[in-house]
PyMOL CGO cylinders between C-alpha atoms (Angstrom):
from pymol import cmd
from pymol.cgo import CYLINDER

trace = [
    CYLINDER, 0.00, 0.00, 0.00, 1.36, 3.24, -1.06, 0.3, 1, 1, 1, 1, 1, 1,
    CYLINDER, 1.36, 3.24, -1.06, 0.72, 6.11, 1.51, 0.3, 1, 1, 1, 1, 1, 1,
    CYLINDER, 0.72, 6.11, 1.51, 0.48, 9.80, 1.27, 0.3, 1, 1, 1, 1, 1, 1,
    CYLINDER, 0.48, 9.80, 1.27, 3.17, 12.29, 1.34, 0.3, 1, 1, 1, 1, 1, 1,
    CYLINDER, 3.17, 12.29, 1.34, 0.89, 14.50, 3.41, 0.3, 1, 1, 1, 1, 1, 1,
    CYLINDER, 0.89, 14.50, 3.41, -1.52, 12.10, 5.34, 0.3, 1, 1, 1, 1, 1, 1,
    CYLINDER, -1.52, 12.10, 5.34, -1.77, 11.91, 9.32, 0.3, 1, 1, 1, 1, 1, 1,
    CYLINDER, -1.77, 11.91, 9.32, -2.65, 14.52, 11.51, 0.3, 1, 1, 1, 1, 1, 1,
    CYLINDER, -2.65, 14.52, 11.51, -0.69, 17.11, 10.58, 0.3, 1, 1, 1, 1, 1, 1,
    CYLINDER, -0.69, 17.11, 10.58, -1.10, 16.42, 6.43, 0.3, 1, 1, 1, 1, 1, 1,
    CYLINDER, -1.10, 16.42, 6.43, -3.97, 18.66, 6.26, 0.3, 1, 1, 1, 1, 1, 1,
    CYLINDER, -3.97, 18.66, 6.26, -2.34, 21.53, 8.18, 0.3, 1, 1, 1, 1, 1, 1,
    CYLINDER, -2.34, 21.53, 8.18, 1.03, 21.60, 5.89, 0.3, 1, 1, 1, 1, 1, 1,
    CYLINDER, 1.03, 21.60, 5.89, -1.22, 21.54, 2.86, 0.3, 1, 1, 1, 1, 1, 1,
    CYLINDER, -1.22, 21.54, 2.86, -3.25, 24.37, 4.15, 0.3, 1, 1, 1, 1, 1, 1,
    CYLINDER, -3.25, 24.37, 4.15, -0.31, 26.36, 5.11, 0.3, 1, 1, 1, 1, 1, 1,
    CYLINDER, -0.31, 26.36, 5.11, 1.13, 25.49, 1.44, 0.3, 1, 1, 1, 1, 1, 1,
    CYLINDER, 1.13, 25.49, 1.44, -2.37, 27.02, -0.05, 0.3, 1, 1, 1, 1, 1, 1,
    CYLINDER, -2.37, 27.02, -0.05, -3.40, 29.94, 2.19, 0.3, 1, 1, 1, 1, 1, 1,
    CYLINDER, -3.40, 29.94, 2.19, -0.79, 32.06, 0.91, 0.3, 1, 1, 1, 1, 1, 1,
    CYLINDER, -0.79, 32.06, 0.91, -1.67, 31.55, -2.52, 0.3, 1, 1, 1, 1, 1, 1,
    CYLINDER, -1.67, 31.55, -2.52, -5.19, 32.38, -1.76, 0.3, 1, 1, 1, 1, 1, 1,
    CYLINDER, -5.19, 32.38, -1.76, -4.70, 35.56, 0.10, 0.3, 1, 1, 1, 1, 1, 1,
    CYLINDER, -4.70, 35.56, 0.10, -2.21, 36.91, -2.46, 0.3, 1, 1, 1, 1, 1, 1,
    CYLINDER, -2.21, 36.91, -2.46, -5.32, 35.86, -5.63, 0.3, 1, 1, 1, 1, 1, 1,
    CYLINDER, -5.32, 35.86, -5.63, -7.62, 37.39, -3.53, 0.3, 1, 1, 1, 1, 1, 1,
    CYLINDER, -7.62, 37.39, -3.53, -6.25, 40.63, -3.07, 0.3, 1, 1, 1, 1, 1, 1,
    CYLINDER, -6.25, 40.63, -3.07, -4.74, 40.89, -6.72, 0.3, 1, 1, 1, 1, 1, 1,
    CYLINDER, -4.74, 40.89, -6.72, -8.78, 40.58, -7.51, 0.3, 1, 1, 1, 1, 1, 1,
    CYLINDER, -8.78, 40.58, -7.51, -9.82, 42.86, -5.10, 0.3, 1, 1, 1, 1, 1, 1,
    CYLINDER, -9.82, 42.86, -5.10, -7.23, 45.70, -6.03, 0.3, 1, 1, 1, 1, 1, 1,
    CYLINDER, -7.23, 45.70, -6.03, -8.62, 44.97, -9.94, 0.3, 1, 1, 1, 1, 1, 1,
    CYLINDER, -8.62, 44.97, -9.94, -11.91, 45.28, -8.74, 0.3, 1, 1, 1, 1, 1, 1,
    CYLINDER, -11.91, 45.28, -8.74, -10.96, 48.69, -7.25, 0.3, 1, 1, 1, 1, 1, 1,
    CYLINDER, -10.96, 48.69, -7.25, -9.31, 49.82, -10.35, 0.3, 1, 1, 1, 1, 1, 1,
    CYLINDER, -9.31, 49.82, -10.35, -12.15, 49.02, -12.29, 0.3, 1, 1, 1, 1, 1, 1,
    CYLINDER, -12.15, 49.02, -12.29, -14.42, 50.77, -9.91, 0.3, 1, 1, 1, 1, 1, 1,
    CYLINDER, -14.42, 50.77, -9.91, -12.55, 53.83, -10.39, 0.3, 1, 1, 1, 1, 1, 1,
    CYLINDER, -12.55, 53.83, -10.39, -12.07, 53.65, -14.21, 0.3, 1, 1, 1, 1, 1, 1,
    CYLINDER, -12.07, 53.65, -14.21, -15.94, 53.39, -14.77, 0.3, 1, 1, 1, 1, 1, 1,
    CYLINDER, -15.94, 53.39, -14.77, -16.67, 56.48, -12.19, 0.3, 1, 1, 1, 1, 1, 1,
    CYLINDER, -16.67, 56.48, -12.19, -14.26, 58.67, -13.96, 0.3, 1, 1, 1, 1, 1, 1,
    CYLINDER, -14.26, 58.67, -13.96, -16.28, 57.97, -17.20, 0.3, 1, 1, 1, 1, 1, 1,
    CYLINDER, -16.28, 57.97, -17.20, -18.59, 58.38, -15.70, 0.3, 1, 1, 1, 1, 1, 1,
    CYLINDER, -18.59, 58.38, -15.70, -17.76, 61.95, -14.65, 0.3, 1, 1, 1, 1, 1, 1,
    CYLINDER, -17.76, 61.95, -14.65, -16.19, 63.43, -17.95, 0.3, 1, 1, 1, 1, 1, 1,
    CYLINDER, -16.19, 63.43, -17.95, -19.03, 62.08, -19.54, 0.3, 1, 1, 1, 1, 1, 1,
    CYLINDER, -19.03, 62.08, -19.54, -21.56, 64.08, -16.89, 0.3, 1, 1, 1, 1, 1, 1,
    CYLINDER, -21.56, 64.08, -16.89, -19.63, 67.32, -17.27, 0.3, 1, 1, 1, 1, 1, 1,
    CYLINDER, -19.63, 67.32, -17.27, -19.91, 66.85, -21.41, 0.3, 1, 1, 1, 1, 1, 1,
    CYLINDER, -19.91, 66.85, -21.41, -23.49, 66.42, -20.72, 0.3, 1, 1, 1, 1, 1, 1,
    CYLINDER, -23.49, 66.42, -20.72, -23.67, 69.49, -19.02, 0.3, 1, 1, 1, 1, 1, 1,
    CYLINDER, -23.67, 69.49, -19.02, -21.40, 71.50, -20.94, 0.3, 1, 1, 1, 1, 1, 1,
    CYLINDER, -21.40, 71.50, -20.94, -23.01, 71.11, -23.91, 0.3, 1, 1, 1, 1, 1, 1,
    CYLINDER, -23.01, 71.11, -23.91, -26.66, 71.69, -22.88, 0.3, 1, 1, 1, 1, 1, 1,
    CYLINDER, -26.66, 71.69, -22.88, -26.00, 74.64, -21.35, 0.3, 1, 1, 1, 1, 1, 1,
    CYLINDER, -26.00, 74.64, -21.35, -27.73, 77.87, -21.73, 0.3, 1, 1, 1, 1, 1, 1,
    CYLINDER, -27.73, 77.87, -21.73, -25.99, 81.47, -21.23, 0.3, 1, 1, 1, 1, 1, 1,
    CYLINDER, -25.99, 81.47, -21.23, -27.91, 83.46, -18.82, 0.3, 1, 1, 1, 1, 1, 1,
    CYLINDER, -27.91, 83.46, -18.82, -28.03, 87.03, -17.79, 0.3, 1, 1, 1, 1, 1, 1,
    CYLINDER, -28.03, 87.03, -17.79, -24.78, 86.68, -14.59, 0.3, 1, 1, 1, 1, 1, 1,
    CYLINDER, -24.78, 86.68, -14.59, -22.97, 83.98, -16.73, 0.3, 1, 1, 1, 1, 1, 1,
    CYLINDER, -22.97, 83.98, -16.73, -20.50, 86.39, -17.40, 0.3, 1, 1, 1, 1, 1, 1,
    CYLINDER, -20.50, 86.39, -17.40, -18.97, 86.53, -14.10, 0.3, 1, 1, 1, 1, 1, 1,
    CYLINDER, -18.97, 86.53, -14.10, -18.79, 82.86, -13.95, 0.3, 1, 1, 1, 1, 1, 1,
    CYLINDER, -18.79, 82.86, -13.95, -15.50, 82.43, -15.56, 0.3, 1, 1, 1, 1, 1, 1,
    CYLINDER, -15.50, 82.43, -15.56, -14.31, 81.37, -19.27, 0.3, 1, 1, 1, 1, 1, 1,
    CYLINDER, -14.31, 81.37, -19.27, -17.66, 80.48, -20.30, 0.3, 1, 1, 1, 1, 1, 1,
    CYLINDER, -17.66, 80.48, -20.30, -21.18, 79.74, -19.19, 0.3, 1, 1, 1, 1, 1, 1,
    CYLINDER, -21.18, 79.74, -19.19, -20.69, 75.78, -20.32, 0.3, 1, 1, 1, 1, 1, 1,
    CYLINDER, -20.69, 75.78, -20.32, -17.25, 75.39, -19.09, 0.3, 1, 1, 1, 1, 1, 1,
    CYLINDER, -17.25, 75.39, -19.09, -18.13, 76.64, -15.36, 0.3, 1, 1, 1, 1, 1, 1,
    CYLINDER, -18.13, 76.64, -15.36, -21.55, 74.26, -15.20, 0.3, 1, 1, 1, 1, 1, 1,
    CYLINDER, -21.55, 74.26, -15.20, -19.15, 71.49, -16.18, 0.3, 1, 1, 1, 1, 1, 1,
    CYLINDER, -19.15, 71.49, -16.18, -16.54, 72.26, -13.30, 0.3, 1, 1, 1, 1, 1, 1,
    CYLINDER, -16.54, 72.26, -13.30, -19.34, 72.34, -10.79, 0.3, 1, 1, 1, 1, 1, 1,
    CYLINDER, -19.34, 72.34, -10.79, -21.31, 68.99, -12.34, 0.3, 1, 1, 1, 1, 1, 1,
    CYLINDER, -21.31, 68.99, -12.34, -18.31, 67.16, -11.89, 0.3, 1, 1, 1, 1, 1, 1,
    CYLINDER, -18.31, 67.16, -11.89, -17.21, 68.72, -8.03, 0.3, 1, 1, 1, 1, 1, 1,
    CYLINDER, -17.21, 68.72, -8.03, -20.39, 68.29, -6.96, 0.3, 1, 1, 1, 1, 1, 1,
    CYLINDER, -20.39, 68.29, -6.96, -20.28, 64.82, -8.59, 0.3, 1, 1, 1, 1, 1, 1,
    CYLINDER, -20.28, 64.82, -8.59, -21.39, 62.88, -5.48, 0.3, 1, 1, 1, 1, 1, 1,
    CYLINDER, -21.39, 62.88, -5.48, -18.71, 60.01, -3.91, 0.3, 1, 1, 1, 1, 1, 1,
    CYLINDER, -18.71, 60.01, -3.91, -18.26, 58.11, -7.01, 0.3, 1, 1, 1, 1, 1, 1,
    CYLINDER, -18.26, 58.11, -7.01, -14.17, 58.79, -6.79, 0.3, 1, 1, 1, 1, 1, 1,
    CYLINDER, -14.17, 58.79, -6.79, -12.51, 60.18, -3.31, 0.3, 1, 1, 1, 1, 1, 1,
    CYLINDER, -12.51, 60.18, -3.31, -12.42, 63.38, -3.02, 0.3, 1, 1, 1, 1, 1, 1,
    CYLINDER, -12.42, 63.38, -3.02, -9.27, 64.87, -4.40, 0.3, 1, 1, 1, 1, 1, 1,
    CYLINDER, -9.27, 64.87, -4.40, -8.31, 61.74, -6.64, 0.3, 1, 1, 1, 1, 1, 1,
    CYLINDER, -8.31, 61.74, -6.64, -9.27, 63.27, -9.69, 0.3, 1, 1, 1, 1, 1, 1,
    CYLINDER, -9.27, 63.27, -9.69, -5.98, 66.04, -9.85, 0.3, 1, 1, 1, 1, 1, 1,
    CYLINDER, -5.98, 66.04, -9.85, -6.73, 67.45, -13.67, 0.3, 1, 1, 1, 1, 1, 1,
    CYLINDER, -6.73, 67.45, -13.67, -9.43, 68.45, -15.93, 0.3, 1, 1, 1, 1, 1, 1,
    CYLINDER, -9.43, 68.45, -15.93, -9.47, 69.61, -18.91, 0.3, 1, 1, 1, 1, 1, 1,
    CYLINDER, -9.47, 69.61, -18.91, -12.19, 71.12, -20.77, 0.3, 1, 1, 1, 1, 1, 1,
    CYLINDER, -12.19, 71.12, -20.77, -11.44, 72.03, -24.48, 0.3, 1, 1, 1, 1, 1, 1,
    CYLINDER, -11.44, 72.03, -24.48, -12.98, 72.41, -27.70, 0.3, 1, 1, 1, 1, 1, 1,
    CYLINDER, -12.98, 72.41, -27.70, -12.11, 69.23, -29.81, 0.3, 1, 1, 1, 1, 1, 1,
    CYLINDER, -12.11, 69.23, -29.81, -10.27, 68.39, -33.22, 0.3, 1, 1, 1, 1, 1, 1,
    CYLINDER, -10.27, 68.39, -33.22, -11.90, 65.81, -35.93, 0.3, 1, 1, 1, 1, 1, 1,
    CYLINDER, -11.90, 65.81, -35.93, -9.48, 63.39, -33.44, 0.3, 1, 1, 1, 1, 1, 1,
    CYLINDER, -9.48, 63.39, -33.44, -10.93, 64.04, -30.14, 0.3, 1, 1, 1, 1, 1, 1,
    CYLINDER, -10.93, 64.04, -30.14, -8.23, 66.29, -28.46, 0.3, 1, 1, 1, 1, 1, 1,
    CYLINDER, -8.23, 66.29, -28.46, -7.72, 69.78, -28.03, 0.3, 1, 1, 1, 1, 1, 1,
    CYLINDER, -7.72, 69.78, -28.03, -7.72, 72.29, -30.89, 0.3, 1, 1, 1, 1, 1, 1,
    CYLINDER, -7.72, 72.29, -30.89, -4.35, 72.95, -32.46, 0.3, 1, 1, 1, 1, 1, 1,
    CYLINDER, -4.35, 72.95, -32.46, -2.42, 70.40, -30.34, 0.3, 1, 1, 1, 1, 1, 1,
    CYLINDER, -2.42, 70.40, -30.34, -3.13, 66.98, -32.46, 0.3, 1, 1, 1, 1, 1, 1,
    CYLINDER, -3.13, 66.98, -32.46, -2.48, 63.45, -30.96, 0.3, 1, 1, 1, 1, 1, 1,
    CYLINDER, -2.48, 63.45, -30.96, 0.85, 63.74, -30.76, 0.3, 1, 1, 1, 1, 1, 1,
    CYLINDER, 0.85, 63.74, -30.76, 0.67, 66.48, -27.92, 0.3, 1, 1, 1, 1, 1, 1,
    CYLINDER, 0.67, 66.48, -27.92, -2.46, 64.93, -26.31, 0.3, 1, 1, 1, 1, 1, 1,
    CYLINDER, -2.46, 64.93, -26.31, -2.85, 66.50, -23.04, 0.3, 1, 1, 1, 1, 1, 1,
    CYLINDER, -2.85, 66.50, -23.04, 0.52, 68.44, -22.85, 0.3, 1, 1, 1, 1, 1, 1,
    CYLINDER, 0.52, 68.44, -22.85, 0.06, 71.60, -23.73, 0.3, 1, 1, 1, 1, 1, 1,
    CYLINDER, 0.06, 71.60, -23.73, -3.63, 73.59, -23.84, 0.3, 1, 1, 1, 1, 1, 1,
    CYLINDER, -3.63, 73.59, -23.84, -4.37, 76.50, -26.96, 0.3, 1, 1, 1, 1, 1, 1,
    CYLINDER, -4.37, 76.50, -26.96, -7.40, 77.85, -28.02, 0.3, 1, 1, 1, 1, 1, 1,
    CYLINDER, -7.40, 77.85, -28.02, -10.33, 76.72, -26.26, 0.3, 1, 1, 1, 1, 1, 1,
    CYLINDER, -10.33, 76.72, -26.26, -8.78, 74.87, -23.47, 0.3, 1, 1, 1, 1, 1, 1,
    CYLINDER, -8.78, 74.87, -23.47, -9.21, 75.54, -19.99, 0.3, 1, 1, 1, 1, 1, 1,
    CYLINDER, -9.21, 75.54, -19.99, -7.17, 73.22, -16.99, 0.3, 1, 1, 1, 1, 1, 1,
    CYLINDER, -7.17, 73.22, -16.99, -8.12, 73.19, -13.77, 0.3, 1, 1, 1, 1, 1, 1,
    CYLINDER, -8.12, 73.19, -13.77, -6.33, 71.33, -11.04, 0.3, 1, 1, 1, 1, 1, 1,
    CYLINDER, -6.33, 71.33, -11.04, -7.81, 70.32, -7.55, 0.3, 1, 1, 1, 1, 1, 1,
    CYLINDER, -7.81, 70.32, -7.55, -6.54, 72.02, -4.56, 0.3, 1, 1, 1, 1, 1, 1,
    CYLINDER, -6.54, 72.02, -4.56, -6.63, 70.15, -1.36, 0.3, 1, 1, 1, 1, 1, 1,
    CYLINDER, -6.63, 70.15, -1.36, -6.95, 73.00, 1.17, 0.3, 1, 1, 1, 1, 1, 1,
    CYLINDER, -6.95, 73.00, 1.17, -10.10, 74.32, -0.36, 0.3, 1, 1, 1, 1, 1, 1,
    CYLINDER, -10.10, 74.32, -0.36, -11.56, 71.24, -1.65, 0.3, 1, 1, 1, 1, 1, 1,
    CYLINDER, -11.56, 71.24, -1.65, -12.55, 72.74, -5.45, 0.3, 1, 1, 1, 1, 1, 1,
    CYLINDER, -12.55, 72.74, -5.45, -11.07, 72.94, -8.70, 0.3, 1, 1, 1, 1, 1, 1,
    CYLINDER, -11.07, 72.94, -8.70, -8.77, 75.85, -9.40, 0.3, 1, 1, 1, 1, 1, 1,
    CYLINDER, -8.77, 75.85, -9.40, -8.07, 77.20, -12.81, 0.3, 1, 1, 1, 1, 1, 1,
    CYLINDER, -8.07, 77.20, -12.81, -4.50, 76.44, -13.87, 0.3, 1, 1, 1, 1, 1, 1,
    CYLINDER, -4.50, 76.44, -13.87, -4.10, 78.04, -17.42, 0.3, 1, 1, 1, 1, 1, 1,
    CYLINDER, -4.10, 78.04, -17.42, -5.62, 78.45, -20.77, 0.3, 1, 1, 1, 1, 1, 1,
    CYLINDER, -5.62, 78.45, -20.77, -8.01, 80.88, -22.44, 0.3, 1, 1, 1, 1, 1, 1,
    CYLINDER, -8.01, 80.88, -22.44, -11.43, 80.32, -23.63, 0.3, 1, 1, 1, 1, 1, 1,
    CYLINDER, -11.43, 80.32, -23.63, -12.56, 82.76, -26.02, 0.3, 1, 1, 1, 1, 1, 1,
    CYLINDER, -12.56, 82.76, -26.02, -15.76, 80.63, -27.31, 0.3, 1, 1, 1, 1, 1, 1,
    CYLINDER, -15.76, 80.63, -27.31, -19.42, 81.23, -26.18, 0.3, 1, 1, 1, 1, 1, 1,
    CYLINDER, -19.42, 81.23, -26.18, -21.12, 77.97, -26.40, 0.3, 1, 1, 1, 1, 1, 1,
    CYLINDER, -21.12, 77.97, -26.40, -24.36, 79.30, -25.64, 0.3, 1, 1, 1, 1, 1, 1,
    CYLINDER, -24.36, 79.30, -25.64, -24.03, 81.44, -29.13, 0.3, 1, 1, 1, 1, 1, 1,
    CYLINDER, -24.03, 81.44, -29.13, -25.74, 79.55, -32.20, 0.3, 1, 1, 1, 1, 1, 1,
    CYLINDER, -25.74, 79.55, -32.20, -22.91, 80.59, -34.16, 0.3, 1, 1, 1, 1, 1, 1,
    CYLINDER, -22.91, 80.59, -34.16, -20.26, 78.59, -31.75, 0.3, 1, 1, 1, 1, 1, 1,
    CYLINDER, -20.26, 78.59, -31.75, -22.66, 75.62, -31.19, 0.3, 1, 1, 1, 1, 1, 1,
    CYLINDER, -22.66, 75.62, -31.19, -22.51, 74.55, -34.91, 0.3, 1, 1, 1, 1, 1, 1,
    CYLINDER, -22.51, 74.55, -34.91, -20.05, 71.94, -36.62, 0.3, 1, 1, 1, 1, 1, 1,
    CYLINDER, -20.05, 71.94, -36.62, -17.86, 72.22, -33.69, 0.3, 1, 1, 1, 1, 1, 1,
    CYLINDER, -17.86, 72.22, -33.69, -17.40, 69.29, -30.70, 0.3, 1, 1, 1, 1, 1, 1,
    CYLINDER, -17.40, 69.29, -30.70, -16.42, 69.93, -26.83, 0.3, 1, 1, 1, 1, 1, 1,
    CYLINDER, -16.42, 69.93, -26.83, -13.75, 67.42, -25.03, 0.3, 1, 1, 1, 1, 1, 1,
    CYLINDER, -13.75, 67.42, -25.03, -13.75, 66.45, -21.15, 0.3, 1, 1, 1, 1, 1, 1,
    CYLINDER, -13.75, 66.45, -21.15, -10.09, 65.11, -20.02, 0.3, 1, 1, 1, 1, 1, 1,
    CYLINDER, -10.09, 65.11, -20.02, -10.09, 63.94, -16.14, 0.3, 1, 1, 1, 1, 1, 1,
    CYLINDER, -10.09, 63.94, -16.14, -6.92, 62.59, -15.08, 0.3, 1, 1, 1, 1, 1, 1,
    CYLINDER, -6.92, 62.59, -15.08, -6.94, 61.12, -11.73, 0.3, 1, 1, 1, 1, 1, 1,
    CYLINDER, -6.94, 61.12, -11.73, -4.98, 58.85, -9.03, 0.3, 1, 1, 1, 1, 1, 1,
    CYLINDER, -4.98, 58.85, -9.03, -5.85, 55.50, -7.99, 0.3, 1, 1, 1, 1, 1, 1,
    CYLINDER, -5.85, 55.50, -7.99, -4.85, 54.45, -4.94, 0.3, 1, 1, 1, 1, 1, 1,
    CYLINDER, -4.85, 54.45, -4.94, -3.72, 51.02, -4.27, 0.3, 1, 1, 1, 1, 1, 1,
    CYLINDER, -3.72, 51.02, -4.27, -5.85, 49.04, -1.29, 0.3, 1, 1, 1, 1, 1, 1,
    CYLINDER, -5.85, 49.04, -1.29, -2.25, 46.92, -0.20, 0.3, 1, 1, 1, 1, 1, 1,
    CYLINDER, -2.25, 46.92, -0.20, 0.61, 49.23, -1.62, 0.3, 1, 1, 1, 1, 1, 1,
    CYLINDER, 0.61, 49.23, -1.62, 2.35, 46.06, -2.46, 0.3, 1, 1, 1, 1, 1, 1,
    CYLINDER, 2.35, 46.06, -2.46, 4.06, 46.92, -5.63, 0.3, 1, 1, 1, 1, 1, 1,
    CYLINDER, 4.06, 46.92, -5.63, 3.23, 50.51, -5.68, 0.3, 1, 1, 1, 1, 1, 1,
    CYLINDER, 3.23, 50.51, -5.68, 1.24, 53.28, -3.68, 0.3, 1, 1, 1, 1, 1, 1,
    CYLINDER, 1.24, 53.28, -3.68, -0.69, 54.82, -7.02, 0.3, 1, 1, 1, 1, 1, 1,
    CYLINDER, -0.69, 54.82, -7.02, -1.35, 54.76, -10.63, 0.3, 1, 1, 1, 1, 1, 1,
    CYLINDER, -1.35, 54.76, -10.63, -2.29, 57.31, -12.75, 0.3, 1, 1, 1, 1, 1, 1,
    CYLINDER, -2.29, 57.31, -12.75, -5.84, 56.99, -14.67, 0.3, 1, 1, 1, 1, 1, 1,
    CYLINDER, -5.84, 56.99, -14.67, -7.32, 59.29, -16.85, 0.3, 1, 1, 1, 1, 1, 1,
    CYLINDER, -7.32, 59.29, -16.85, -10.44, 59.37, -19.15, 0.3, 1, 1, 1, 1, 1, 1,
    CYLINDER, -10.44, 59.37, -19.15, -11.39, 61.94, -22.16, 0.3, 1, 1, 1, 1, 1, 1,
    CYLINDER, -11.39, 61.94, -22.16, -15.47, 61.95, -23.74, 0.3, 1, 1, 1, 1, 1, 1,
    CYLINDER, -15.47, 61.95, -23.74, -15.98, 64.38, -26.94, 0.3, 1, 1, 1, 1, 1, 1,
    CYLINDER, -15.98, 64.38, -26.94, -19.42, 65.47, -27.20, 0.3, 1, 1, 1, 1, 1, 1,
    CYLINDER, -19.42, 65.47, -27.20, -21.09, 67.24, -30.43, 0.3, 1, 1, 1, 1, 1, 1,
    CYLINDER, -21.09, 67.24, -30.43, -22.05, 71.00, -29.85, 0.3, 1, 1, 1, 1, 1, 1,
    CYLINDER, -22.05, 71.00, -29.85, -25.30, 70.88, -32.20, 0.3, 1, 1, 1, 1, 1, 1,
    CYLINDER, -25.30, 70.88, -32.20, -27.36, 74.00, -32.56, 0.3, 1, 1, 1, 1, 1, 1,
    CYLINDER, -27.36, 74.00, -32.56, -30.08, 74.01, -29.52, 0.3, 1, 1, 1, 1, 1, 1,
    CYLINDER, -30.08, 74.01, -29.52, -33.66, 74.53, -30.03, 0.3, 1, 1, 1, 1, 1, 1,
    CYLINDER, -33.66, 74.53, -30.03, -33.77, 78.00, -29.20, 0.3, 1, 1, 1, 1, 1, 1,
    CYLINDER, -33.77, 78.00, -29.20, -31.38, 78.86, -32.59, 0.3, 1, 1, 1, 1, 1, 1,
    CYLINDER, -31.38, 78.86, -32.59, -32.79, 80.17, -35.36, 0.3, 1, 1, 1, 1, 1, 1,
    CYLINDER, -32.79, 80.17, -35.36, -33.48, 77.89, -38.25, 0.3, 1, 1, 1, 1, 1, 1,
    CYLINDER, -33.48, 77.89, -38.25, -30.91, 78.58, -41.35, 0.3, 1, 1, 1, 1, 1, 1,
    CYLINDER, -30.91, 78.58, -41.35, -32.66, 77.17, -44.16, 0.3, 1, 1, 1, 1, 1, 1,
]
cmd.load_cgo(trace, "trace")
C-alpha cells in the first residue's frame, strides 16, 4: 500500500499552510482589480456628466462673471459636486477644451495629447486645502451658448486622476485618466438657417 506524502494529523495543516498564501495573495490581486475598475468606470462616468452638461448649457443674464464660459463653469461644478463616485481629491486634472476631428484639443493633435492647452482649453487642477477645482491656465474665447459657436464644432472632457492602491504592495498609485468628446449641435432656441 502506497501512503500519502501528506496524510496523518498534521497532512492537512502543511497543505493548508502550502495554499493559504496563494489564496490571500489571488484574492487581493482581484480585489485591487476590482478597485481599479471601480474607479475607471466612475471617472467615465464623470467626464461624460460634465460633457453632458457642458453642452446643454444655456448662457444666462450673470454667466459672465462665472468664468471662461457659461458651459465650461456648469461642467466644473457637475463634476465637483459629482457625489462620492471617486474620493475626493483623486481626480488632480481636468481639462475642458474644444475638440479636433481626433478628439483632443484644438491645435495640439495626438501627438501632444494632453501636454500643452491652446485655443479653447481651460485646466483646472484640484486644490486640497479648499476642496474645489482651481483654474491652472488656458483661455477660452468661445461662447457655447451662441448659435454661431454651437454649430459643426465638438467639446472634449479630459479627467486625469490617481488610484490608490488598497495593499501598496508593488506601488502606492497609478495614474488613470479618461477623455469623452461630445457634439455641440445647434439648440432649439437657434434660429433655423434654411
Amino acid at each position: 500500500m502506497r501512503r500519502r506524502a501528506f496524510s496523518g494529523p498534521g497532512g492537512a495543516a502543511l497543505q493548508a499552510a502550502t495554499v493559504a498564501p496563494l489564496l490571500v495573495v489571488i484574492g487581493l490581486g482581484v480585489a485591487e482589480l476590482a478597485a481599479l475598475a471601480r474607479d475607471n468606470v466612475a471617472l467615465t462616468s464623470l467626464a461624460r456628466e460634465g460633457g453632458r452638461t457642458a453642452t446643454t448649457t444655456q448662457a444666462d443674464a450673470g454667466a459672465a462673471a462665472e468664468g471662461p464660459a457659461p458651459a465650461v463653469a456648469a461642467a466644473v461644478r457637475a463634476i465637483q459636486h459629482a457625489g462620492p463616485r471617486l474620493p475626493k481629491g483623486a481626480v488632480e486634472e481636468l481639462w475642458i477644451y474644444r475638440a479636433d476631428a481626433a478628439g483632443y484639443p484644438l491645435g495640439t493633435g495626438r501627438a501632444a495629447r494632453f501636454t500643452e492647452c491652446r485655443t479653447d482649453c481651460v485646466v483646472y487642477r484640484w486644490d486640497r486645502a479648499a476642496k474645489e477645482f482651481v483654474l491652472a491656465g488656458g483661455d477660452w474665447s468661445t461662447d457655447l451658448s451662441r448659435c454661431a459657436e454651437r454649430s459643426a464644432s465638438s467639446l472634449g472632457v479630459y479627467l486625469k486622476a490617481d488610484h490608490r492602491f488598497l495593499t501598496h504592495a508593488v506601488t502606492g498609485s497609478t495614474a488613470i485618466s479618461h477623455h469623452a468628446v461630445f457634439p455641440i449641435g445647434p439648440s432649439h432656441r437657434c434660429p433655423d438657417r434654411g
